[in-house]
PDB file as gemmi writes it, atoms N, CA and C in Angstrom:
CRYST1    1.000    1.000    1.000  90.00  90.00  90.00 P 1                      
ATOM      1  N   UNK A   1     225.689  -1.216 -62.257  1.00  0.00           N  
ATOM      2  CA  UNK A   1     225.298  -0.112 -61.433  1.00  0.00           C  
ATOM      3  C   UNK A   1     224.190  -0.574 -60.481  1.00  0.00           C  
ATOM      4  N   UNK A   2     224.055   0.381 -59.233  1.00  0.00           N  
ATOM      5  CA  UNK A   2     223.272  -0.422 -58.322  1.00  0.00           C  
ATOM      6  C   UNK A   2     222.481   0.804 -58.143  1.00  0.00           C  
ATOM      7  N   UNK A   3     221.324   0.399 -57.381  1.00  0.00           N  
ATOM      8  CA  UNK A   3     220.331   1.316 -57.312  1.00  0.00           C  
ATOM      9  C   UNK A   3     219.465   1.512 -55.535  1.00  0.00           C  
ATOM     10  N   UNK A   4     220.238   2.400 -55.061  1.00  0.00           N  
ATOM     11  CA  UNK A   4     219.127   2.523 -53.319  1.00  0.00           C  
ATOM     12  C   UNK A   4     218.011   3.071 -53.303  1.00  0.00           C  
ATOM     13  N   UNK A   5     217.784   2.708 -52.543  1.00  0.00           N  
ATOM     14  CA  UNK A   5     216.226   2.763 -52.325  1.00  0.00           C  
ATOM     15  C   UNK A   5     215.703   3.037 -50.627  1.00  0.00           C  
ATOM     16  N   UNK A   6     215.796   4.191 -49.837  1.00  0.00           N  
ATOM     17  CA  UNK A   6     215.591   4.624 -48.839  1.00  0.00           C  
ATOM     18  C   UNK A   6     213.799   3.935 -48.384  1.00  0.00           C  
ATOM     19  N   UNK A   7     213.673   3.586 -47.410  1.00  0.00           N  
ATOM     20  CA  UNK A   7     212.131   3.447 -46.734  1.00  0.00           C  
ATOM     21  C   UNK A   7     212.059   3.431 -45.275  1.00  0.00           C  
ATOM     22  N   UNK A   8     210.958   4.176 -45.380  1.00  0.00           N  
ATOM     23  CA  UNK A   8     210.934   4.591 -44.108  1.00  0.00           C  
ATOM     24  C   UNK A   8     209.669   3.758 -43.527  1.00  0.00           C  
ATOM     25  N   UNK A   9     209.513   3.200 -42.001  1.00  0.00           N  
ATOM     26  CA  UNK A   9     209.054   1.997 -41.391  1.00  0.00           C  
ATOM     27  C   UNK A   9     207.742   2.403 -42.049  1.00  0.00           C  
ATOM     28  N   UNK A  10     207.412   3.512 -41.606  1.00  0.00           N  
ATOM     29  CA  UNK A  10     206.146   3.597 -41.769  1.00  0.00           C  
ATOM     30  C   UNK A  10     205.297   3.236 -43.680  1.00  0.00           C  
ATOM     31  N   UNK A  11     206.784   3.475 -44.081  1.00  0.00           N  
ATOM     32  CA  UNK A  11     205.970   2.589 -45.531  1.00  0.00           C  
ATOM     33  C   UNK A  11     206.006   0.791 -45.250  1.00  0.00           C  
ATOM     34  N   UNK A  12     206.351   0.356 -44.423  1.00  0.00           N  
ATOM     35  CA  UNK A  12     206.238  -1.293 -44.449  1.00  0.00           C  
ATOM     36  C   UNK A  12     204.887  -1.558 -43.869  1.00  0.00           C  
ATOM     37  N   UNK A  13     203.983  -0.549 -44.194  1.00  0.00           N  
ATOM     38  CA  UNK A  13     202.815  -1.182 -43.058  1.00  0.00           C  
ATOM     39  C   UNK A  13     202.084  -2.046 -43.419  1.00  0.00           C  
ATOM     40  N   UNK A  14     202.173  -2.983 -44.249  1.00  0.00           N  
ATOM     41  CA  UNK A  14     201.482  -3.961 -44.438  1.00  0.00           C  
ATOM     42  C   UNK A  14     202.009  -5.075 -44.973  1.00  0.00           C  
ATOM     43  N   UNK A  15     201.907  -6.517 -44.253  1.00  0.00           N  
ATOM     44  CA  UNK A  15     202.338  -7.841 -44.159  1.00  0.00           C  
ATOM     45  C   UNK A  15     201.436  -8.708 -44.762  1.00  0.00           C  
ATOM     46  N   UNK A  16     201.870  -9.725 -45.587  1.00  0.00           N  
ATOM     47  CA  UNK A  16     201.104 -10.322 -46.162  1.00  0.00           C  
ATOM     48  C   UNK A  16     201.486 -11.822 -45.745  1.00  0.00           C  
ATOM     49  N   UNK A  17     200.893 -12.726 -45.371  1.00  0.00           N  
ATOM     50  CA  UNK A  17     201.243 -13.744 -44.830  1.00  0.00           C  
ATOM     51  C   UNK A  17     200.412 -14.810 -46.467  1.00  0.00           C  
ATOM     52  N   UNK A  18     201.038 -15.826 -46.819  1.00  0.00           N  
ATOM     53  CA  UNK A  18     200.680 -17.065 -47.804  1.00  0.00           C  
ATOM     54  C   UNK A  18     200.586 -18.081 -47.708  1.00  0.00           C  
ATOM     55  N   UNK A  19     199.296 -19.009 -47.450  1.00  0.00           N  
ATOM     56  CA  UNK A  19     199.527 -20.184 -47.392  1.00  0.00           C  
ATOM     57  C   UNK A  19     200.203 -20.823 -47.746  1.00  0.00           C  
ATOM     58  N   UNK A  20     200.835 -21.696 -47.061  1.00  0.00           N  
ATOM     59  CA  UNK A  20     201.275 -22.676 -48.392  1.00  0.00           C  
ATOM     60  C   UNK A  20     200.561 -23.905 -48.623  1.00  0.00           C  
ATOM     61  N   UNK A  21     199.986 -24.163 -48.714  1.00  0.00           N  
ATOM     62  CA  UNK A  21     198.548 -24.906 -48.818  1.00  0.00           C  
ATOM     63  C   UNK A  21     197.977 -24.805 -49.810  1.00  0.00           C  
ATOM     64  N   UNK A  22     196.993 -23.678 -49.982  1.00  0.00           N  
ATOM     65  CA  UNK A  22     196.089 -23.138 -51.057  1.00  0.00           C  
ATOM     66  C   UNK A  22     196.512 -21.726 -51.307  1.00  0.00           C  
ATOM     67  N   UNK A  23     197.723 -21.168 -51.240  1.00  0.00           N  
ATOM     68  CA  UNK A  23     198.250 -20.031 -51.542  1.00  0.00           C  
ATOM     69  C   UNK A  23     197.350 -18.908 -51.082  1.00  0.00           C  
ATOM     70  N   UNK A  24     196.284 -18.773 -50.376  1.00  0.00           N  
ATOM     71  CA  UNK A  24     195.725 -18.043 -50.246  1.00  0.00           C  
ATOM     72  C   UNK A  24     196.180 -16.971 -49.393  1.00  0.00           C  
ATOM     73  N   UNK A  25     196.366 -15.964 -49.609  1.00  0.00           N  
ATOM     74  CA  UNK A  25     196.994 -14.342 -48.829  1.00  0.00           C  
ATOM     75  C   UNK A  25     196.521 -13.516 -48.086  1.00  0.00           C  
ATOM     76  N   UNK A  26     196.485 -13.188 -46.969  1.00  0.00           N  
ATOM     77  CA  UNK A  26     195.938 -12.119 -46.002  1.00  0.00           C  
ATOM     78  C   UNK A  26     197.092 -11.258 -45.540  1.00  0.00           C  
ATOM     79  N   UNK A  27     196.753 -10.424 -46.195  1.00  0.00           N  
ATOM     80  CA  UNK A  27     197.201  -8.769 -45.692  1.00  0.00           C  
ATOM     81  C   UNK A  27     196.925  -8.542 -44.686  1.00  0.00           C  
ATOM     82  N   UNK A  28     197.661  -7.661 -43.269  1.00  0.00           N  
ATOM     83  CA  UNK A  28     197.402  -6.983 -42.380  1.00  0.00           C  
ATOM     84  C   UNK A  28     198.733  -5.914 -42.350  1.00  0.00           C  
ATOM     85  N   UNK A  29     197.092  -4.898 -41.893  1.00  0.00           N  
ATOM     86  CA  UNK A  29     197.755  -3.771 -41.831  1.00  0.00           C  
ATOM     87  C   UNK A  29     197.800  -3.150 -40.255  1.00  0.00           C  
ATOM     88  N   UNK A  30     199.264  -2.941 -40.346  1.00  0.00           N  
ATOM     89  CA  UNK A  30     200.312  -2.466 -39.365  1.00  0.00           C  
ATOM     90  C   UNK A  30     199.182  -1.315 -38.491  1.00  0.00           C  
ATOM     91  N   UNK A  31     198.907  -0.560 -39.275  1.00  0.00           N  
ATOM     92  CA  UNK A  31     198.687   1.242 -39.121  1.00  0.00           C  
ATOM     93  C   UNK A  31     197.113   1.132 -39.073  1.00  0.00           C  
ATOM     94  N   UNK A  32     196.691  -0.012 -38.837  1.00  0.00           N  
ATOM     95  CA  UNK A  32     194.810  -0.206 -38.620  1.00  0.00           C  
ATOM     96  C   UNK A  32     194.798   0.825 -37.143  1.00  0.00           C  
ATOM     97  N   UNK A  33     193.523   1.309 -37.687  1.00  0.00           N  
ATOM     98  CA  UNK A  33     193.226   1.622 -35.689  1.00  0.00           C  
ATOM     99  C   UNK A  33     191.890   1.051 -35.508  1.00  0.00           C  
ATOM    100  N   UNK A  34     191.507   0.091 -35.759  1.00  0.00           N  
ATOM    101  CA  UNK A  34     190.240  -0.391 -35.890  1.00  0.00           C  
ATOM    102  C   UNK A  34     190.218  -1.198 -34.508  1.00  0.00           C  
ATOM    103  N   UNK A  35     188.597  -0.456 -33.719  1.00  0.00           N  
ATOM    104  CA  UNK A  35     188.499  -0.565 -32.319  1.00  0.00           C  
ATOM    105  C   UNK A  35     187.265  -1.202 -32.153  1.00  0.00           C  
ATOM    106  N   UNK A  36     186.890  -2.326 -31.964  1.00  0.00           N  
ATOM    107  CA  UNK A  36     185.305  -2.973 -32.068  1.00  0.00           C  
ATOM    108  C   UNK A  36     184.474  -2.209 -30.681  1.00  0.00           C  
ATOM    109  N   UNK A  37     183.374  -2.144 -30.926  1.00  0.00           N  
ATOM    110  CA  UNK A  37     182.397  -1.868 -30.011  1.00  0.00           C  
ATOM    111  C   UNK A  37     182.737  -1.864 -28.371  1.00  0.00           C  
ATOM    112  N   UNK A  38     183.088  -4.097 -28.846  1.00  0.00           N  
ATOM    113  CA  UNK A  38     183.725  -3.953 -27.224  1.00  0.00           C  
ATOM    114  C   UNK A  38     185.014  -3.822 -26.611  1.00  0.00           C  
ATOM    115  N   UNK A  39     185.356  -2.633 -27.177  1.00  0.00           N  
ATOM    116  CA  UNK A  39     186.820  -2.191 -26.861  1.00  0.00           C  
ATOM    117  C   UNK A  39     187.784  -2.479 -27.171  1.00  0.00           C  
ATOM    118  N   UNK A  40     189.174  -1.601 -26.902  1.00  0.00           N  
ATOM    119  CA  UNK A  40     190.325  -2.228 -27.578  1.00  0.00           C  
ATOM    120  C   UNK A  40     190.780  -3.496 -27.364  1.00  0.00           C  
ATOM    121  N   UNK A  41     191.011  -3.879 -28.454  1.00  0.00           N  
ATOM    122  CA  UNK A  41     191.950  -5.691 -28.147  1.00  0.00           C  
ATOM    123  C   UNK A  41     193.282  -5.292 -28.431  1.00  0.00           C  
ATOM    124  N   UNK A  42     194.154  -6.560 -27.693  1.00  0.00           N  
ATOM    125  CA  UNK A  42     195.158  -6.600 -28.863  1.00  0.00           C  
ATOM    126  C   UNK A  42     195.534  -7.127 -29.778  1.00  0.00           C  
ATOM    127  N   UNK A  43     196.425  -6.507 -30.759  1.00  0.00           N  
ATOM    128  CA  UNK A  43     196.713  -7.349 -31.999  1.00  0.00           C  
ATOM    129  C   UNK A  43     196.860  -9.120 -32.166  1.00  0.00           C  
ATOM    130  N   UNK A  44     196.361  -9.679 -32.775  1.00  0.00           N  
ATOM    131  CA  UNK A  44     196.530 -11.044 -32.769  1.00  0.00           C  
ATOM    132  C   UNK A  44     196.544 -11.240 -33.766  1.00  0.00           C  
ATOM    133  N   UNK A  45     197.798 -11.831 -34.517  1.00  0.00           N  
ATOM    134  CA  UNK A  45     197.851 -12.347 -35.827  1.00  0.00           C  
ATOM    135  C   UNK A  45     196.959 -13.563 -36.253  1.00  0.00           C  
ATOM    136  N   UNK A  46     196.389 -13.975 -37.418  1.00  0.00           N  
ATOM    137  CA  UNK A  46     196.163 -15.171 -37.668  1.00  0.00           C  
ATOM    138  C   UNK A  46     197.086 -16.281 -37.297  1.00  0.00           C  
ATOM    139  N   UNK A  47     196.511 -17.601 -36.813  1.00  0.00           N  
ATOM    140  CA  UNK A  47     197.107 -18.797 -36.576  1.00  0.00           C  
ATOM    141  C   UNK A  47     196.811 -19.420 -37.598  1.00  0.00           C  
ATOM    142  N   UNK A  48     195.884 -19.484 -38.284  1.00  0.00           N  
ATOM    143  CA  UNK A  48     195.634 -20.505 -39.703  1.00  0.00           C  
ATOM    144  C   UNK A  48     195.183 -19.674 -40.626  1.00  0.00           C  
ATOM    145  N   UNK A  49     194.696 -20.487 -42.212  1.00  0.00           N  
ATOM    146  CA  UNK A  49     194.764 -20.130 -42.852  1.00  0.00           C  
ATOM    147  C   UNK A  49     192.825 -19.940 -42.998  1.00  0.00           C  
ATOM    148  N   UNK A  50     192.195 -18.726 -43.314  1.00  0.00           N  
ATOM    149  CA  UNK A  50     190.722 -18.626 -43.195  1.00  0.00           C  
ATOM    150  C   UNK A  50     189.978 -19.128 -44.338  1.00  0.00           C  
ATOM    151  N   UNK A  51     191.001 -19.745 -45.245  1.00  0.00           N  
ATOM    152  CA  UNK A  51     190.543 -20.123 -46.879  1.00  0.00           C  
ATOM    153  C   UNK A  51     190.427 -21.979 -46.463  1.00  0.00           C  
ATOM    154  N   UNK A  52     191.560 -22.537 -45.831  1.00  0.00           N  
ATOM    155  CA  UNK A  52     191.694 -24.097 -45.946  1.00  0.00           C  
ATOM    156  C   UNK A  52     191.593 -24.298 -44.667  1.00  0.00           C  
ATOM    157  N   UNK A  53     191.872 -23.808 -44.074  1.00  0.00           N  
ATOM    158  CA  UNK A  53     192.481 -24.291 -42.042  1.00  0.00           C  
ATOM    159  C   UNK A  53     193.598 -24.423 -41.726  1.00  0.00           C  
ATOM    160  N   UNK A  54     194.433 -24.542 -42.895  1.00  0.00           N  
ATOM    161  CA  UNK A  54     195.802 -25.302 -42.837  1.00  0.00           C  
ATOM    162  C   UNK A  54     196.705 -24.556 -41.562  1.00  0.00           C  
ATOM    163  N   UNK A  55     196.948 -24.666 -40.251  1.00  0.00           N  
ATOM    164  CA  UNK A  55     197.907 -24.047 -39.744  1.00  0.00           C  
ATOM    165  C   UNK A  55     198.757 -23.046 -40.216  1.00  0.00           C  
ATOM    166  N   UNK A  56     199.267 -21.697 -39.690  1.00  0.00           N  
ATOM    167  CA  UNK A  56     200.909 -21.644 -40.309  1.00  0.00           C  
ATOM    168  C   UNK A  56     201.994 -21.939 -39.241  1.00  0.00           C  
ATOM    169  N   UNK A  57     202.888 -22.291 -40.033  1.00  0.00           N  
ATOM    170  CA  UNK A  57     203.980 -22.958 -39.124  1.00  0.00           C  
ATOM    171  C   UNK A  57     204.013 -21.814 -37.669  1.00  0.00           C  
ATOM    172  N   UNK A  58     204.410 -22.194 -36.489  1.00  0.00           N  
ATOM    173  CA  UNK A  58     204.125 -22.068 -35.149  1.00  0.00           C  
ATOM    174  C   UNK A  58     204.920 -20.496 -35.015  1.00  0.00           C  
ATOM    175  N   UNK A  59     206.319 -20.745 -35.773  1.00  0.00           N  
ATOM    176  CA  UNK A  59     206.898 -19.261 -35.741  1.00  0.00           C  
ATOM    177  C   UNK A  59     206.105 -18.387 -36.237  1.00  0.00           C  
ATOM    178  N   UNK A  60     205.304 -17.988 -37.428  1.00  0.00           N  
ATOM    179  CA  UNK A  60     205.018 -17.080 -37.991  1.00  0.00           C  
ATOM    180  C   UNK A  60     204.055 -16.116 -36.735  1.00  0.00           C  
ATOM    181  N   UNK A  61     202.932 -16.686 -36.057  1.00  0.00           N  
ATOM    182  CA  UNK A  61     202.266 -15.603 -35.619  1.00  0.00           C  
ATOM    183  C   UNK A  61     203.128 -14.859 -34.824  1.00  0.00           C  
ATOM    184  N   UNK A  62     203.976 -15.593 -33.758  1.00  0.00           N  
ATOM    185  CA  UNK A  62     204.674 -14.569 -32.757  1.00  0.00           C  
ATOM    186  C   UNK A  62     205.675 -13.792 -33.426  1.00  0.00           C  
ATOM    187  N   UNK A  63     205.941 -13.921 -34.783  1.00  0.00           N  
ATOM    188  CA  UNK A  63     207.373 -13.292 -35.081  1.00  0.00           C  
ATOM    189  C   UNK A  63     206.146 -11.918 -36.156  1.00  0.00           C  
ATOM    190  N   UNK A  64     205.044 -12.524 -36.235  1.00  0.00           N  
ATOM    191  CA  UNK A  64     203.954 -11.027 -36.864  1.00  0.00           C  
ATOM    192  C   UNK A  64     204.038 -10.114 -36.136  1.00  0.00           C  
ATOM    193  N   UNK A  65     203.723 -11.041 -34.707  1.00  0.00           N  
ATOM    194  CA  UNK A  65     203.260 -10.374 -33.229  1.00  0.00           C  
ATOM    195  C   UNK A  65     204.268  -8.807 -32.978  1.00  0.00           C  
ATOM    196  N   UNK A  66     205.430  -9.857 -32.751  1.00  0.00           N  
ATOM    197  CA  UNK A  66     206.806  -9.046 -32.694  1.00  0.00           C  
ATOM    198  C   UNK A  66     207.064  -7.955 -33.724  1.00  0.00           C  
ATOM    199  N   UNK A  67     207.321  -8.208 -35.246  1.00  0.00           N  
ATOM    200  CA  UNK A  67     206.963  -7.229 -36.135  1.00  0.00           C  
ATOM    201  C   UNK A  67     205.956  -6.222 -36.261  1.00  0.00           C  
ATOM    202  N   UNK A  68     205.110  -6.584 -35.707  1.00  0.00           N  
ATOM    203  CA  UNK A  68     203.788  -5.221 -35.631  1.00  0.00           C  
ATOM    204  C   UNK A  68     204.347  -4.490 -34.379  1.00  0.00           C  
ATOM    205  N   UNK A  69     204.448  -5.062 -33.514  1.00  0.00           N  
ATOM    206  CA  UNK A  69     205.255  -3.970 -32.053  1.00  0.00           C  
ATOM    207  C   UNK A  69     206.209  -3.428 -32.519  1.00  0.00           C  
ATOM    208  N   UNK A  70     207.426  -3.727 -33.471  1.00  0.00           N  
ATOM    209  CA  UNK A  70     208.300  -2.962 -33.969  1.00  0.00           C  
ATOM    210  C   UNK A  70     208.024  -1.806 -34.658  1.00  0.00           C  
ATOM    211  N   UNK A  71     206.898  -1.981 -35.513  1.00  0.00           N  
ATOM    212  CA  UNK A  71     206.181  -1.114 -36.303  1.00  0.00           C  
ATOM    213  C   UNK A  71     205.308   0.170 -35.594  1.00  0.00           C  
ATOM    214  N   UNK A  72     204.511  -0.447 -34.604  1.00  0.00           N  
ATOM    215  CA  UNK A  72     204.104   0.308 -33.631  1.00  0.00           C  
ATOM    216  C   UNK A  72     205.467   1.309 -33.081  1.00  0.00           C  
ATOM    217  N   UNK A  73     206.159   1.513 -32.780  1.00  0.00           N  
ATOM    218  CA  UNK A  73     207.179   1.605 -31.504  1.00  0.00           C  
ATOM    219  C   UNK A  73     207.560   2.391 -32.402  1.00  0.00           C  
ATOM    220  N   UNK A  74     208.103   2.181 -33.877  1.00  0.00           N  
ATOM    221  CA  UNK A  74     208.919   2.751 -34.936  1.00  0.00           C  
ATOM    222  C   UNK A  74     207.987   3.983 -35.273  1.00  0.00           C  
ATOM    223  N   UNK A  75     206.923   3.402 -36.001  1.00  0.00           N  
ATOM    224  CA  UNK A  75     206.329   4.677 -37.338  1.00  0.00           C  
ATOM    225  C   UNK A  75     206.477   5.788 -36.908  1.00  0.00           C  
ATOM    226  N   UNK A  76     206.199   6.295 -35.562  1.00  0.00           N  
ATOM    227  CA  UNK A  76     206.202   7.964 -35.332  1.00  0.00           C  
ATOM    228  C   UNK A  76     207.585   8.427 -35.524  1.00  0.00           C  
ATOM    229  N   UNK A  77     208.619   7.501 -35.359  1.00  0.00           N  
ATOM    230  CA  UNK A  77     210.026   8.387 -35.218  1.00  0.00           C  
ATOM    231  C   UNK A  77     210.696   7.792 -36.802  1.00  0.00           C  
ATOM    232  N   UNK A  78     211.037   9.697 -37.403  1.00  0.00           N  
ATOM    233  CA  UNK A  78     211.568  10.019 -38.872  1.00  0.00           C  
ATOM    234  C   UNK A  78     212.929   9.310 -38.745  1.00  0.00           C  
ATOM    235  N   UNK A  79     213.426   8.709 -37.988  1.00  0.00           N  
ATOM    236  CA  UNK A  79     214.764   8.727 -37.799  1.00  0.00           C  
ATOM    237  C   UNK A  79     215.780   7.488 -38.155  1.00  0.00           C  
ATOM    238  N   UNK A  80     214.566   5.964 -37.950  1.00  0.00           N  
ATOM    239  CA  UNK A  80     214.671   4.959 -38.869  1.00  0.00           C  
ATOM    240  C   UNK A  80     214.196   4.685 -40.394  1.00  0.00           C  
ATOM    241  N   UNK A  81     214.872   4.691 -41.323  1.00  0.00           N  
ATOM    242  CA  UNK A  81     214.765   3.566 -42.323  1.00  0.00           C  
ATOM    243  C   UNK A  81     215.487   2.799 -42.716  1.00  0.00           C  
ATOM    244  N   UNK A  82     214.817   2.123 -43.692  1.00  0.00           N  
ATOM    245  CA  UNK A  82     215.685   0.905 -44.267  1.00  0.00           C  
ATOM    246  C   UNK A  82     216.293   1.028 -45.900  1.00  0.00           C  
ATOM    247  N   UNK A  83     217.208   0.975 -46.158  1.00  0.00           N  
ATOM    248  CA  UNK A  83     218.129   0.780 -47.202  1.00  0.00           C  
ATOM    249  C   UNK A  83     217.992  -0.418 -48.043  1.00  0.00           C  
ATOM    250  N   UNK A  84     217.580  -0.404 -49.229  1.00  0.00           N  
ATOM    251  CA  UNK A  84     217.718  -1.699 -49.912  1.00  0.00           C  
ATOM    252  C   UNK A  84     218.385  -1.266 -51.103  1.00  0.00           C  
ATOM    253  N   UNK A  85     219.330  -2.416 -51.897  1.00  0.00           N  
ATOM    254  CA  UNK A  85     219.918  -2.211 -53.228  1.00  0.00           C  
ATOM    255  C   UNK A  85     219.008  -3.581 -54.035  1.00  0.00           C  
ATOM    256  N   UNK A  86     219.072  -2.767 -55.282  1.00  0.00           N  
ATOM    257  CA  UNK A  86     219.638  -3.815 -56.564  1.00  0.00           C  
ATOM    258  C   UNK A  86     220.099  -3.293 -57.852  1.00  0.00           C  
ATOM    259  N   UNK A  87     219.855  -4.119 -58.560  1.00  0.00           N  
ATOM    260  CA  UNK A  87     220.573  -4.045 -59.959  1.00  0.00           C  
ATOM    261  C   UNK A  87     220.224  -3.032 -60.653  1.00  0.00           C  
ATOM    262  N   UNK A  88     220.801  -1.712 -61.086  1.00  0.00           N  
ATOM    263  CA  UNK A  88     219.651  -0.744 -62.227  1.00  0.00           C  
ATOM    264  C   UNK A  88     219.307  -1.587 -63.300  1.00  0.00           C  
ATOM    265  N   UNK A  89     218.312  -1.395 -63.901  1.00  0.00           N  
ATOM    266  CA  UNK A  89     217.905  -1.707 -65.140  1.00  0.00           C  
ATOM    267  C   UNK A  89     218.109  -1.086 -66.385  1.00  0.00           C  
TER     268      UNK A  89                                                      
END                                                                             
């Protein structure tokens, strides 16, 4: 027997990127509205890792980049989600 599981964008709001280096993990969240003093920026994913230095491979920031604009663009409208299966237990 299989089991769905409806989600809606606005529950994906947060990405966790992993070294592979020193495994170390940084979360970012999608749904921040956090605006510094000197005004809005835009989103910029991490390029390395803030624990070792280690780079992440060259795809990951622009394809964050891209995923957070999806997210942006998405969360207000009820009209996308995503479908996942697996196995019941």
């Amino acid at each position: 027997m299989k089991k769905q599981m409806l989600i809606s964008i606005r529950d994906l709001r947060f990405a966790t990127l992993v070294c592979t280096q020193c495994e170390t993990r940084v979360t970012l969240d999608f749904a921040s509205q956090f605006q510094p003093a000197s005004g809005p920026r835009p989103f910029e994913p991490p390029q390395k890792c803030p624990q070792c230095g280690q780079r992440y491979d060259s795809n990951v920031p622009d394809a964050i980049k891209t995923l957070h604009q999806v997210y942006r663009a998405l969360a207000g409208v009820d009209v996308v989600t995503f479908t996942t299966e697996r196995s019941a237990e």
